[in-house]
N, C-alpha and C positions, 0 to 999 in steps of 0.2 A: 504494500500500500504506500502510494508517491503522497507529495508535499504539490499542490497545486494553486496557482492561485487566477482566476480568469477575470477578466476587467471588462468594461464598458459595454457589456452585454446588458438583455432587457431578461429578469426572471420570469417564466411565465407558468402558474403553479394555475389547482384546477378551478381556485378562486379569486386570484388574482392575477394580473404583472404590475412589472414597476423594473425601472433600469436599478442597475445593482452588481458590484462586484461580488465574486463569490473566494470563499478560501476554503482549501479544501486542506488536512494535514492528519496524515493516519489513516487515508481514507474516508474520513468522517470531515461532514461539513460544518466549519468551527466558527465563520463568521460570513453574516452576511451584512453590506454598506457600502451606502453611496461613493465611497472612494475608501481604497484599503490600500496600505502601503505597503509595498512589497518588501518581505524577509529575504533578507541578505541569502543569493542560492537559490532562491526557489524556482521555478518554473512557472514563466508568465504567460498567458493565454491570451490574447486580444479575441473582444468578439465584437467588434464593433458591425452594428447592425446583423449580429444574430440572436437568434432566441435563445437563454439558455431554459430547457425543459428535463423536465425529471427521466432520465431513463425509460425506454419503453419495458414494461412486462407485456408477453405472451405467456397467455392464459391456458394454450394450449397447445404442447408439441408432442412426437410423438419420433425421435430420436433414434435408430437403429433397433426399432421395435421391429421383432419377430411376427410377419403377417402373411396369410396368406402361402404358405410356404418358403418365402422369403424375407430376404430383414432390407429394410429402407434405409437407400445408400447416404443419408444425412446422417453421420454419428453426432455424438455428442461435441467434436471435436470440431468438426467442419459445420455442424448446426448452430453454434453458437459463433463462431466466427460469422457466418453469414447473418447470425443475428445481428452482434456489435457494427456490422457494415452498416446495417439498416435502419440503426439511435437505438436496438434494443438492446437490455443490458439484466434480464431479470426473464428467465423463461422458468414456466411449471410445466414439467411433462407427463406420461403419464404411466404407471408402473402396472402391466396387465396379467394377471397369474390365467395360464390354461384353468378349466374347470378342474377342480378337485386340488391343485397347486398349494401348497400352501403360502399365504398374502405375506408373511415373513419372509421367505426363502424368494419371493422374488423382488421384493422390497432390496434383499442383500444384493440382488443379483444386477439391479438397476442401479444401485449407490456404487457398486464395483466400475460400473462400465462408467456412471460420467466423473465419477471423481477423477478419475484418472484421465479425466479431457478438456473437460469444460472451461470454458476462456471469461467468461462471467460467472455469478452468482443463480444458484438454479434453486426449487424445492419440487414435489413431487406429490402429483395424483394420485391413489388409490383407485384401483378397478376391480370390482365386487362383481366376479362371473359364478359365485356358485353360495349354498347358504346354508348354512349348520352350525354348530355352539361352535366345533377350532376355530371358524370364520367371525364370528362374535366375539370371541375369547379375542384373537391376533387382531382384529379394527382395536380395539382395548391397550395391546403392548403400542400399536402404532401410533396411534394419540398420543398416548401418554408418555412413553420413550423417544418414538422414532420420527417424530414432528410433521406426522400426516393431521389436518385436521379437513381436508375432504375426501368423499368417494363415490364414485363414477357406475351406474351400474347400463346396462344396455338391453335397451327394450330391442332391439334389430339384433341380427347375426345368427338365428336360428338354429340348433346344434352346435354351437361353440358357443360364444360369449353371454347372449340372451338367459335375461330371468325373467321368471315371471311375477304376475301382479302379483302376488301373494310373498314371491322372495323381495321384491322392490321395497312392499309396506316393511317388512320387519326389519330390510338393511335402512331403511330410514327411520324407524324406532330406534334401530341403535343407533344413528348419527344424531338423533336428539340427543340420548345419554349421555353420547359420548360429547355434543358439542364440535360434531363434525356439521359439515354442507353437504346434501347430496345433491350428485350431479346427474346430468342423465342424456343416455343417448336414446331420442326421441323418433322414432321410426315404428311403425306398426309390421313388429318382426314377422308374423304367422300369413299375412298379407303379403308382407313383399317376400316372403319364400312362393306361394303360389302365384302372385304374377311374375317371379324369375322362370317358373313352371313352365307359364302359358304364354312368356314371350319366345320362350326356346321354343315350344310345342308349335308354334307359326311361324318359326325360320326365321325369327329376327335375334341375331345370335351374335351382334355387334356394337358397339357402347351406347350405342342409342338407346338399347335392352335394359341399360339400367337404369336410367332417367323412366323410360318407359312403364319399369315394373316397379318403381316406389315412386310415383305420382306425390304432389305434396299434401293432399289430404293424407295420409297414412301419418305424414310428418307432424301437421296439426290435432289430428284426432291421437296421436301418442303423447303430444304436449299435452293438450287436455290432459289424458289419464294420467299422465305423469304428476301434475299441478295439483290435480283432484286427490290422488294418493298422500301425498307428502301433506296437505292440506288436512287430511283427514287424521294426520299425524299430528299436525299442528307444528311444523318444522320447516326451516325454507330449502328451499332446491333451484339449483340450479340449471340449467337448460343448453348444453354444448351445441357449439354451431348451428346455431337459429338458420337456413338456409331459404328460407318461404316466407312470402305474405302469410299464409294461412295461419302458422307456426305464430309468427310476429304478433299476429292479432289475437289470437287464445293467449298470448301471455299477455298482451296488453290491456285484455279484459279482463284478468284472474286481477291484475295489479292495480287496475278499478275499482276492485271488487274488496280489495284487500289483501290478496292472498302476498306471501313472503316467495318472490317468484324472481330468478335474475335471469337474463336471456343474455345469450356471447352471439353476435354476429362474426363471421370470420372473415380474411382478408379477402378470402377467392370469393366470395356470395357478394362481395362489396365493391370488387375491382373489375369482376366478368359476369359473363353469362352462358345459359348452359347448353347454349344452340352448336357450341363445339362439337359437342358430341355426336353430332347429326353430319360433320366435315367429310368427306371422303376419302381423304388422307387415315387411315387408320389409326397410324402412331399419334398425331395430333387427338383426334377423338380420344383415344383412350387415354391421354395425358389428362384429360377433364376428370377421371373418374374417380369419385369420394363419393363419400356416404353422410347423411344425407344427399343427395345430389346435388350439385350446382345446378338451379332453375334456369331454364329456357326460356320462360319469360322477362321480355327486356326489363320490363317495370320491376324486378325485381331488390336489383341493387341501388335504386332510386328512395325506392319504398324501406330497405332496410336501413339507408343512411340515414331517413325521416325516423324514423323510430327508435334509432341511436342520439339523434339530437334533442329529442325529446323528454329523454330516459326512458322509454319504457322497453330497452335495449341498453344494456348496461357496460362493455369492457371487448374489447377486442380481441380473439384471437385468432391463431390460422388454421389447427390444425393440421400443423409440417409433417410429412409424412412421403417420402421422394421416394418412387419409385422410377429407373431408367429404363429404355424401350426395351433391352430384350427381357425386364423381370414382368412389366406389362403384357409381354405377349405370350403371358400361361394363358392368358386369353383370348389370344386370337380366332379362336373358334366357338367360343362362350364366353361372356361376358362377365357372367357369376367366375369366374377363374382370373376375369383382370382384376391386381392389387389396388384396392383401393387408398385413394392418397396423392397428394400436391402440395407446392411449392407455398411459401408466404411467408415465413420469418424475418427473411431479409426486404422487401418489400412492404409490406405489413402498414408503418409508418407512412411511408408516403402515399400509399394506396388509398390511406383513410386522409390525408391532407386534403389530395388532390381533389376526390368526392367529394369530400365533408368542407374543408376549411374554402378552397378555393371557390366551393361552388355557394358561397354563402350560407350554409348550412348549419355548418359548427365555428363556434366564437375560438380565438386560441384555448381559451381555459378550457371551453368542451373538448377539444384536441386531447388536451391533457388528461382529462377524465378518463374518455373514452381508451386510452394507448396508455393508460400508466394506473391515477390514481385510485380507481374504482376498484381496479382489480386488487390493487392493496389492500383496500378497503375491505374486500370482499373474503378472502382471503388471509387475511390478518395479519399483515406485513406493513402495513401502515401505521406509524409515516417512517420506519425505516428505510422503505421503497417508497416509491409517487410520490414523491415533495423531492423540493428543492428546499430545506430549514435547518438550524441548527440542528445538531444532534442525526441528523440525515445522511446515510451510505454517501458514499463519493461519487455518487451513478447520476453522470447529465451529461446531458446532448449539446452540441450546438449544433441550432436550427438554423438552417436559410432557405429563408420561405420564397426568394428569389432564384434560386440556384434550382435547375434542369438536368434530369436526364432523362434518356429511355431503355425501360429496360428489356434486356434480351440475357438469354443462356449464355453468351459469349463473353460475356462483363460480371455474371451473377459469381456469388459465393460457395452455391451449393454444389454437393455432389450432382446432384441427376441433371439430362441431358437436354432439360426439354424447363422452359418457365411459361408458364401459363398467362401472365401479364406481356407476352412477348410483344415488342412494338409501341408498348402504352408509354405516352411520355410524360413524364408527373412533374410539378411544380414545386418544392418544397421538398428539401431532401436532408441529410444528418451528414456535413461536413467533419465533425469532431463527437467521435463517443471516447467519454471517458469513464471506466469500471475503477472504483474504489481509490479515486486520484489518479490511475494509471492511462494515458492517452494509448487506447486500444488501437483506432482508427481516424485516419485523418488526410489529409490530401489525397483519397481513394486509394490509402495504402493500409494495411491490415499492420499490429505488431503487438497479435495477443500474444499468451503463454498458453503453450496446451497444460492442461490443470492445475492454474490459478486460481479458476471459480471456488467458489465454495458449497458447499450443501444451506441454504435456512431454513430451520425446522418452522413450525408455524402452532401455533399458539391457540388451544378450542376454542368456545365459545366466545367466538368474533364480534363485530359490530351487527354482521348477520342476525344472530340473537335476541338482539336487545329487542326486550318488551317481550318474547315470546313469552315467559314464566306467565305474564299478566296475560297475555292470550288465554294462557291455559285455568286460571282463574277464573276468568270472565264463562270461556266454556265451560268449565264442571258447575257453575250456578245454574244453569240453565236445563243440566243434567240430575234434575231430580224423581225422585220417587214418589208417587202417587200412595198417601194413605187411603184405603179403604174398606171396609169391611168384605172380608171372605165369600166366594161365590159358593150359596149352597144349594144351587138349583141341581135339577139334573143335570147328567152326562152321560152324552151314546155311546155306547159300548162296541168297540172294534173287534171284527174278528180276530 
């Protein structure tokens, strides 16, 4: 951790700006003011006319995850480099036990792979694929020991990852307990196995198949259940990659309504659209393909930006997950066989600029919400992450909301061979990322350290929380018992 100190820059945090030097020493940010004199040594920073803003967090990566029969070629190592390129400086990824696995032993197995890579500061998802007391017991050591405070469970994936209603309700009993978040992958799984069925069964056996056989009702009608479950828990949940109108709007009615409901837009639902998939070019089609799907409808990434500005769409993230053409083409004759998974870590930031800020949408402080503090927030990292203030990691960007480029695979950071934003030219890009004092990236020159990052555990019963106790007060008054006198009529007698 360096000794830094940046000057004549404008702070821009998720409720305010104001110009201001920053000093950064230990990694920790020690002073902030209008003019600060530089210590004899240190390393001066000029930002004259750029923004400096809090590190981005992605909310959601998915690292050299085992999928599919294959592992996606973004490590830990090269994923987060490609993140620092892009202002992000704080990713949570996400740790997935096969069914029956046990959540410790892969917990081990995920902390082995990025400590030993990672070029920023990372923490870690839980994914709840299977449900019994070891799996109660081990959410229990994770919180409490091993600094998970959410878990991910998956309504899609049918015969592998998928649980059902009844496994959902009770792993969100225990995230109440425990003062975890549960998250939830939103997809009406029993559906979209029988329309992968009936799209194969009519010869359509090419990426458009998959778009085709989870339509985004399945995606909205699974938030519902999803929102209504956890409700009925009285505990909030979270909603991974919102990718649909339909989706956006069942949570923007639950959070009308009351319900403790947060929904993640990702970069690719934000930056494109999912008429790729319909290209002729095979390898490009299939480059599109995730789950949820990227929507075909243009109005899509319009309407998500609307409802990220508004809040009823809370934190950004991409779901990274890079597969390259020949791991793609397990599928070339089924589509159910293509890896699902694309590009956005590094992208991420400007993607959501260029929609959101440039297009009058989002104010800078929303910028900042949406790409950093929220997710702190959410997550309960804050304000060690998302602020730029005393006592605050050494994690900031300098922004220049002037500065251009466009991006293509041939300039990108990541392993895979193929970006999905290829061509798009963004407004507003991350000149200088700086992790814990240390100038990672700068002049579009990379000069991390493979396994600098650190592990931050996270801390239960978040912000998330608050008021639910009183929640539960308020229901059990209303859950009473009727005194009455005894029924002593008759009663028909069954065979």
């Amino acid at each position: 951790m360096a000794d830094i100190l940046i000057v004549n820059g404008t702070v821009v945090n998720d409720d305010r700006e104001f110009k201001s030097d920053v000093l950064i020493q230990k990694g920790i940010i020690t002073q902030i003011a209008p003019s600060i004199k530089p210590i004899e040594g240190i390393k001066v920073v000029d930002a004259t006319d750029k923004l400096l803003i809090p590190g981005g967090i992605d909310t959601h990566t998915h690292f050299q995850l085992p999928f599919m029969g294959t592992v996606s070629v973004d490590d830990f190592d090269i994923g987060t480099q490609a993140a620092v390129a892009g202002g992000t400086t704080f990713i949570i990824d996400f740790v997935i036990p096969t069914k029956g696995q046990s959540l410790l032993e892969a917990y081990d197995q995920w902390r082995k792979w990025a400590d030993e890579k990672v070029n920023c500061d990372y923490s870690l998802h839980m994914a709840v694929t299977w449900w019994s007391e070891q799996v109660s017991k081990e959410m229990e050591i994770l919180v409490k020991e091993r600094g998970v405070n959410s878990f991910k469970v998956f309504m899609a994936y049918k015969n592998s990852f998928m649980v059902t209603d009844e496994e959902m309700y009770h792993i969100f009993k225990r995230c109440k307990e425990l003062g975890a978040i549960g998250q939830v992958h939103a997809e009406n799984g029993d559906l979209v196995f029988e329309g992968q069925k009936k799209m194969l069964e009519m010869g359509i056996n090419g990426p458009e198949g998959h778009e085709l056989s989870r339509p985004e009702d399945l995606e909205a009608e699974a938030t519902n259940r999803a929102i209504t479950i956890a409700n009925r828990v009285n505990t909030p949940v979270y909603i991974v990659h919102v990718m649909s109108i339909g989706a956006a709007e069942v949570i923007a009615r639950h959070r009308k309504d009351g319900r403790r409901v947060y929904g993640e837009p990702i970069a690719a639902g934000l930056g494109v659209d999912g008429t790729h998939m319909w290209n002729h070019d095979w390898r490009h089609a299939a480059a599109y393909v995730m789950g949820p799907p990227i929507r075909p409808d243009p109005r899509t990434k319009e309407v998500l930006m609307d409802y990220l500005a508004n809040g009823d769409l809370d934190c950004v993230g991409t779901d990274n997950c890079t597969f390259c053409a020949e791991q793609k083409a397990l599928g070339k004759d089924d589509f159910t066989k293509i890896p699902n998974g694309v590009n956005g870590v590094e992208d991420r930031m400007s993607i959501v600029w260029e929609n959101g800020v440039n297009k009058g949408k989002l104010t800078h402080s929303q910028f900042v919400r949406a790409t950093s503090s929220e997710a702190a927030r959410i997550f309960n990292v804050y304000p060690r992450k998302g602020r730029i203030d005393i006592g605050s990691d050494g994690d900031i960007v300098l922004w220049d909301p002037k500065a251009s480029k466009t991006i293509s695979k041939d300039t990108h950071h990541h392993a895979v061979d193929f970006n999905i934003f290829e061509g798009i030219k963004v407004t507003g890009i991350a000149t200088t990322t700086i992790v814990a004092g240390n100038i990672v990236w700068n002049d579009n020159k990379l000069s991390t350290k493979k396994g600098s990052g650190t592990f931050v555990p996270r801390k239960p019963f978040g912000p998330v929380f608050n008021g639910i106790a009183q929640r539960d007060i308020v229901r059990n008054e209303l859950l009473r018992k009727v005194d009455r006198e005894p029924y002593t009529g008759p009663v028909i007698k069954l065979n």
